[in-house]
One Martini backbone bead per residue (centre of mass of N, CA, C, O) as a GRO file, in nm:
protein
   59
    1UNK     BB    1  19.246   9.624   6.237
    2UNK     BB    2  19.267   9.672   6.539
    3UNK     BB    3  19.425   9.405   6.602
    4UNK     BB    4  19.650   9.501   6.473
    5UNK     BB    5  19.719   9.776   6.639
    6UNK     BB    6  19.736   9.639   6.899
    7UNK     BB    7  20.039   9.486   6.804
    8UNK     BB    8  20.172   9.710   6.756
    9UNK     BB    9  20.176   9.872   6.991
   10UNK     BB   10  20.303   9.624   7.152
   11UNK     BB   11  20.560   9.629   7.039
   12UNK     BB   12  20.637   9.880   7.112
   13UNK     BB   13  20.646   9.873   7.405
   14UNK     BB   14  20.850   9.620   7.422
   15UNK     BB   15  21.081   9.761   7.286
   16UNK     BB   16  21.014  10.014   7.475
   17UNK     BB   17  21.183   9.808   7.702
   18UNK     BB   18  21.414   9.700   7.597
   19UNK     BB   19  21.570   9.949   7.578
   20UNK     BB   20  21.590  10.024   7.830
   21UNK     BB   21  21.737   9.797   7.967
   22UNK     BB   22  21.978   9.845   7.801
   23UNK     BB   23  22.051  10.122   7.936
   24UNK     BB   24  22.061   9.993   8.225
   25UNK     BB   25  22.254   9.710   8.171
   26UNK     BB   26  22.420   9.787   7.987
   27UNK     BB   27  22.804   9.832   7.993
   28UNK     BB   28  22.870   9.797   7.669
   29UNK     BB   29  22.837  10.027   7.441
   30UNK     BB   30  22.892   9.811   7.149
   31UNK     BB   31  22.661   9.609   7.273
   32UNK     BB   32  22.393   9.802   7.299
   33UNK     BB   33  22.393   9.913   6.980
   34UNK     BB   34  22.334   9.570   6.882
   35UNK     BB   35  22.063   9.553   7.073
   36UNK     BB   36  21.919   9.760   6.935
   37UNK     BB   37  21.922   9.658   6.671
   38UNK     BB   38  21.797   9.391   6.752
   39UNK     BB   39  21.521   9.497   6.795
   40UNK     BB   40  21.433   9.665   6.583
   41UNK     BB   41  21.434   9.433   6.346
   42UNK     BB   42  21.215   9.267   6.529
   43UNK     BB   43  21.004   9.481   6.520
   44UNK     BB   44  20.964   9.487   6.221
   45UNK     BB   45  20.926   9.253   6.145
   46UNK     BB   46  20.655   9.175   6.271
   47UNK     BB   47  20.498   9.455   6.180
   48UNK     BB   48  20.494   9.349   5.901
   49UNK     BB   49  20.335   9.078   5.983
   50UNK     BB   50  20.089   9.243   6.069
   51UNK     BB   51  20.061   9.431   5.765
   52UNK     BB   52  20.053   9.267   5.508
   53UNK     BB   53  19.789   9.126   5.531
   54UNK     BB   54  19.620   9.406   5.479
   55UNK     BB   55  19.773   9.452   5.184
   56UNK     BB   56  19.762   9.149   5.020
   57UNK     BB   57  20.080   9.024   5.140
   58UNK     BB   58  20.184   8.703   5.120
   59UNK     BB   59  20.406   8.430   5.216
   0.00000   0.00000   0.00000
């Protein structure tokens, strides 16, 4: 469980900074929230992947 919840806080630590980034580096406005979204998607993608076997749901 605990070893779950340090994944998860990973991930998220990992998207904010990839979120700065994107504010810091993209230069076209509709690249950055393209880019943003698809970091949020992986992002939960992740998250999902590592909170469902706990809730005993396997794919």
């Amino acid at each position: 469980m605990i070893s779950a919840l340090i994944g998860v806080l990973i991930i998220i630590v990992v998207g904010a900074i990839c979120f700065w980034a994107i504010d810091r580096f993209a230069n076209d406005r509709r690249l950055a929230q393209l880019l943003k979204l698809l970091v949020v998607l992986i992002c939960l993608g992740a998250i999902l992947q590592r909170i469902l076997p706990l809730a005993g749901v396997y794919y």
